[in-house]
N, C-alpha and C positions, 0 to 999 in steps of 0.2 A: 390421254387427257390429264389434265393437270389435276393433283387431287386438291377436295377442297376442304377444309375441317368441318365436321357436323357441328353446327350451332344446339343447345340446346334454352330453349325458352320460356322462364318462370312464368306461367301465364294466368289470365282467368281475373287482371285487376284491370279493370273489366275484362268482359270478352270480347268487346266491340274494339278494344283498345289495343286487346292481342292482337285480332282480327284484322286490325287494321297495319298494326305493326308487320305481319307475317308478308303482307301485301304489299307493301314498301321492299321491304326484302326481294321480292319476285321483283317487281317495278323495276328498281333500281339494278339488280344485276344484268349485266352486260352478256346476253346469253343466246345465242342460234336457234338455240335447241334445251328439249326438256330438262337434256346429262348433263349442263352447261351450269345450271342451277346450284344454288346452296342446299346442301343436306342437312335438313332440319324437323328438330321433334320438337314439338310444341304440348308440354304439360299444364293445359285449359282449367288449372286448380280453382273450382268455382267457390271451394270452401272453404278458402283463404280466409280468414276474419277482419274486419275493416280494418286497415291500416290507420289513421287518421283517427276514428273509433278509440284506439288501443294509445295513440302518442296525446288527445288531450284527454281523455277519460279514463283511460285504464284498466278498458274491456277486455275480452278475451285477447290474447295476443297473437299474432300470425305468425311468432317467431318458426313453430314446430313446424307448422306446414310451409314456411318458403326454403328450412333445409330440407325437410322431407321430397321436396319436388327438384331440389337440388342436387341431394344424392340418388334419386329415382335417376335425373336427368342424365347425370353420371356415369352410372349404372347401365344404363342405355344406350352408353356409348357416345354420347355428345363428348366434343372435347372443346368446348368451348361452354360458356355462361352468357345470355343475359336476359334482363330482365327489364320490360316495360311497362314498370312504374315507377316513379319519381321518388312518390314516396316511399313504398316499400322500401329504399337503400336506404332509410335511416338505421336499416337489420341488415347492410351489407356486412361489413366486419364480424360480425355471429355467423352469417352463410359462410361465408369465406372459408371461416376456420374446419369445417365440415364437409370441405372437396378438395380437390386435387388437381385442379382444372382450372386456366383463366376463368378471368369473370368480369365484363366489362362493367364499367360503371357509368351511366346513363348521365350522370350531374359533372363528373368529369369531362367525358366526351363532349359535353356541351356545351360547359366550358370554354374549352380548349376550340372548338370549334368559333364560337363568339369572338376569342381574345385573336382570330386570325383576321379578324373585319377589325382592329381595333385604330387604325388611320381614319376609318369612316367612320366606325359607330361607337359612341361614346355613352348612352344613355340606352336601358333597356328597362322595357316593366316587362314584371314578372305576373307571370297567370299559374296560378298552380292551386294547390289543396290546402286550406288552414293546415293538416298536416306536416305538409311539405313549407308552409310560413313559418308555423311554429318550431319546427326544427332543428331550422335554421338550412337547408344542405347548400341551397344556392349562396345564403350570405355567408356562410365560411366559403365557399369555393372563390366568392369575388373579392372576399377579404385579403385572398392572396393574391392580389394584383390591381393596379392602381389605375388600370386605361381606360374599364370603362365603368360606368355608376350602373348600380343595379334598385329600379325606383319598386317602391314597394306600397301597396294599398294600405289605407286605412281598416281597422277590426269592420267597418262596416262594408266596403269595398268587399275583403276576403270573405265576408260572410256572404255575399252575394254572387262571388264567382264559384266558392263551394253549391251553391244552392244550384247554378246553371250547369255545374259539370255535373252533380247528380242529377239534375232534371234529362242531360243527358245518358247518362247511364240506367233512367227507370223508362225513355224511350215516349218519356212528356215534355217536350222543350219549355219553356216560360217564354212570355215576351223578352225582348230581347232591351227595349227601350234602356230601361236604368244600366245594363251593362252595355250599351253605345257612349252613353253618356261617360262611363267610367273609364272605356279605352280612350273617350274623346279628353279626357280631363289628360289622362298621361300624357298624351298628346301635348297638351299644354304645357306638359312639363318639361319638356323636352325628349321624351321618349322619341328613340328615334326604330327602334325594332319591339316585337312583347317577344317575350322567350315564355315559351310556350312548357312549362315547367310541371305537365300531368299529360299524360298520352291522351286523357281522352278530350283536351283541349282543343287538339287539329279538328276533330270530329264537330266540338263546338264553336269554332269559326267556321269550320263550312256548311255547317247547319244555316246559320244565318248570314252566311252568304257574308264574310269579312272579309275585305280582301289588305287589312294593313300588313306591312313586311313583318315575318314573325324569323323566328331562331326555333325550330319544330323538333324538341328531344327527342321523338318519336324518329323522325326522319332522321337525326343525324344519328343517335343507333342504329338506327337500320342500316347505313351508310358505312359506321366504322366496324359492323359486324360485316359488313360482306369485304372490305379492304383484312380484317383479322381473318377473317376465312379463308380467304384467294393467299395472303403473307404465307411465303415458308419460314419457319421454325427449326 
């Protein structure tokens, strides 16, 4: 049987997010049988410190616990990295320097995946975490290439899609009305996919039942982790 590389998985931002990610992984691998599957550990660090939290306020930092789960992961034998949160990569390049071991990056891969629809899609709004707005990860990543626009909310807009991904992650949804209105408005603008720019976004379009075309980070990690797993090296 072909061997495949052990993934190993920063987890626990959220757990629904991991949870959800782990299960794409399964989903999506091409498999007969249970042996067929990707080897994977998954480090559920639920004591991660907010991310988002720490980039606009300056709270405890997550830095030590996403290498600590890093080198755990390591250690454990994964020979691979990643990690499904968006934002969390603004501590990629810190993680990095403290293994030994690929380590994919979630805002690349997604990327890269987007700029392959780029004949078709030319306009994309982004749903992701003031974290991940203020950052900036996505608008440097589109900054280096010209094909498609990446549309972005107003302070009020991101303060409402942060409020519905935590409504999500405390497992209270909100109405959902003012954020229809605000995919309807991109809409307007020409958005022609949202890129889905916080794992636990997929969770909150299927919550209320969205059915616009998205670019799902969640999904296409899960996709370039199991193509890096199956790759000989």
């Amino acid at each position: 049987m072909k061997h495949k590389k052990k993934m190993g998985v920063i987890g626990g931002m959220g757990p629904l997010a991991t949870m959800d990610f782990a299960t794409k992984v399964v989903r999506f691998t091409e498999a007969s049988c249970d042996q067929e599957h990707i080897p994977m550990i998954i480090d559920n660090r639920i004591q991660i410190p907010d991310r988002t939290n720490y980039i606009l306020n300056g709270t405890n930092s997550p830095l030590s616990e996403l290498i600590a789960s890093a080198t755990f992961l390591e250690e454990s034998g994964a020979e691979f990295l990643v990690m499904p949160c968006n934002t969390a990569h603004y501590f990629y390049d810190e993680i990095k320097k403290h293994i030994h071991i690929p380590f994919l990056h979630i805002v690349e891969e997604t990327t890269k995946e987007i700029l392959k629809h780029k004949d078709t899609v030319h306009k994309v709004a982004l749903i992701s975490t003031t974290g991940t707005y203020s950052c900036g990860l996505y608008q440097d990543a589109f900054a280096k290439q010209k094909d498609v626009d990446l549309l972005l909310p107003d302070e009020d807009g991101k303060s409402l899609i942060m409020d519905m991904l935590y409504a999500i992650k405390s497992g209270q949804p909100k109405n959902p009305d003012a954020l229809m209105k605000l995919l309807d408005d991109f809409m307007q603008q020409g958005a022609q996919d949202f890129l889905l720019g916080c794992t636990e976004a997929p969770l909150l379009f299927e919550n209320y039942h969205i059915s616009y075309p998205v670019f799902d980070s969640s999904s296409i990690l899960a996709k370039s982790a199991i193509t890096f797993a199956c790759t000989e090296s």
